[in-house]
C-alpha positions as CSV (number, residue, x, y, z in Angstrom):
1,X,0.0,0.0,0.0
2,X,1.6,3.6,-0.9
3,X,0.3,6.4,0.3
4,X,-0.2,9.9,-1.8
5,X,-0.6,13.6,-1.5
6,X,-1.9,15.6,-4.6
7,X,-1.7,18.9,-4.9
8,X,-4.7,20.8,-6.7
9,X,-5.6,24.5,-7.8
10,X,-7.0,26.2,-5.6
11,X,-10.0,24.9,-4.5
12,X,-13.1,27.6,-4.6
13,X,-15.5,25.9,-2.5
14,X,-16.7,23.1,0.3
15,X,-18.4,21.2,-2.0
16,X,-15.6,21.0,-5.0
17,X,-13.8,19.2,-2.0
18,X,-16.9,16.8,-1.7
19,X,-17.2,16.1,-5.2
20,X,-13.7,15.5,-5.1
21,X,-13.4,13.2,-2.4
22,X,-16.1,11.0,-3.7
23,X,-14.6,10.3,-7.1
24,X,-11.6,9.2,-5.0
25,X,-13.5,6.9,-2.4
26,X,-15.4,5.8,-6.2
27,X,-12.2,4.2,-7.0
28,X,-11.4,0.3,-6.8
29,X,-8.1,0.5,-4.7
30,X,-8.2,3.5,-3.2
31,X,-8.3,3.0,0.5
32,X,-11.5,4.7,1.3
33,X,-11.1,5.8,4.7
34,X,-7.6,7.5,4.2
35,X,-9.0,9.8,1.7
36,X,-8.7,13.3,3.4
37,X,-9.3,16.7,0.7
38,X,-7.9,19.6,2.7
39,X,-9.9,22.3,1.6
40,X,-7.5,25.0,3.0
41,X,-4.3,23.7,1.3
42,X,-5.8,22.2,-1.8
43,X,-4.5,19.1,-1.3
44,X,-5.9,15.3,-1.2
45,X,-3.8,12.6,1.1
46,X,-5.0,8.7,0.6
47,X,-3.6,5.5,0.6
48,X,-4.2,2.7,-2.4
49,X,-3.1,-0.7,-3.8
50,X,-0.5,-0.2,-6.6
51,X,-1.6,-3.5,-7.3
52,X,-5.3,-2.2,-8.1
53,X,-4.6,1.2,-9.2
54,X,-2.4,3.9,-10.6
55,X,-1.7,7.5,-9.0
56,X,-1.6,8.5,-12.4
57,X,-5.5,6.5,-12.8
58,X,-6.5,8.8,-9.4
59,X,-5.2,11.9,-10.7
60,X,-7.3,11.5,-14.2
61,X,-10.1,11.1,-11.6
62,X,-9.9,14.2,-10.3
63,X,-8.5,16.2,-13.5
64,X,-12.4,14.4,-15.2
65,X,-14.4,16.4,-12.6
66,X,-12.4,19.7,-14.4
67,X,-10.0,20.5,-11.1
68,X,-6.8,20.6,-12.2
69,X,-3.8,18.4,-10.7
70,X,-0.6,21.0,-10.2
71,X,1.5,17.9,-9.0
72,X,1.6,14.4,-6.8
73,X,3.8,12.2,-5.1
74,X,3.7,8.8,-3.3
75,X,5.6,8.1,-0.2
């Protein structure tokens, strides 16, 4: 399991965060209860199974629902 943090522009509202963090939780592999969307910091921290899912497949996620994705990483 690797974990991730994804830094997003800035989000405008509450409920972008929402939508956000259901496409996540939507996701086979994605650890559902580790997603956290910090609305403040525009940033989304989750675990998932590499073996189920790419960062890369998480971050399209989230770039579909028109936020856009300023950069990742796994650690």
């Amino acid at each position: 399991m690797k974990k991730a943090t994804i830094q997003l522009e800035t989000l405008a509202c509450p409920s972008c965060a929402l939508k956000i963090e259901g496409a996540a939780k939507a996701l086979d592999g994605v650890v559902k209860d580790s997603v956290k969307v910090l609305f403040n910091a525009s940033k989304v921290k989750l675990e998932f199974y590499e073996s189920k899912v790419s960062l890369e497949d998480i971050v399209k996620a989230i770039e579909a629902l028109g936020y856009e994705v300023v950069k990742w990483q796994t650690n």
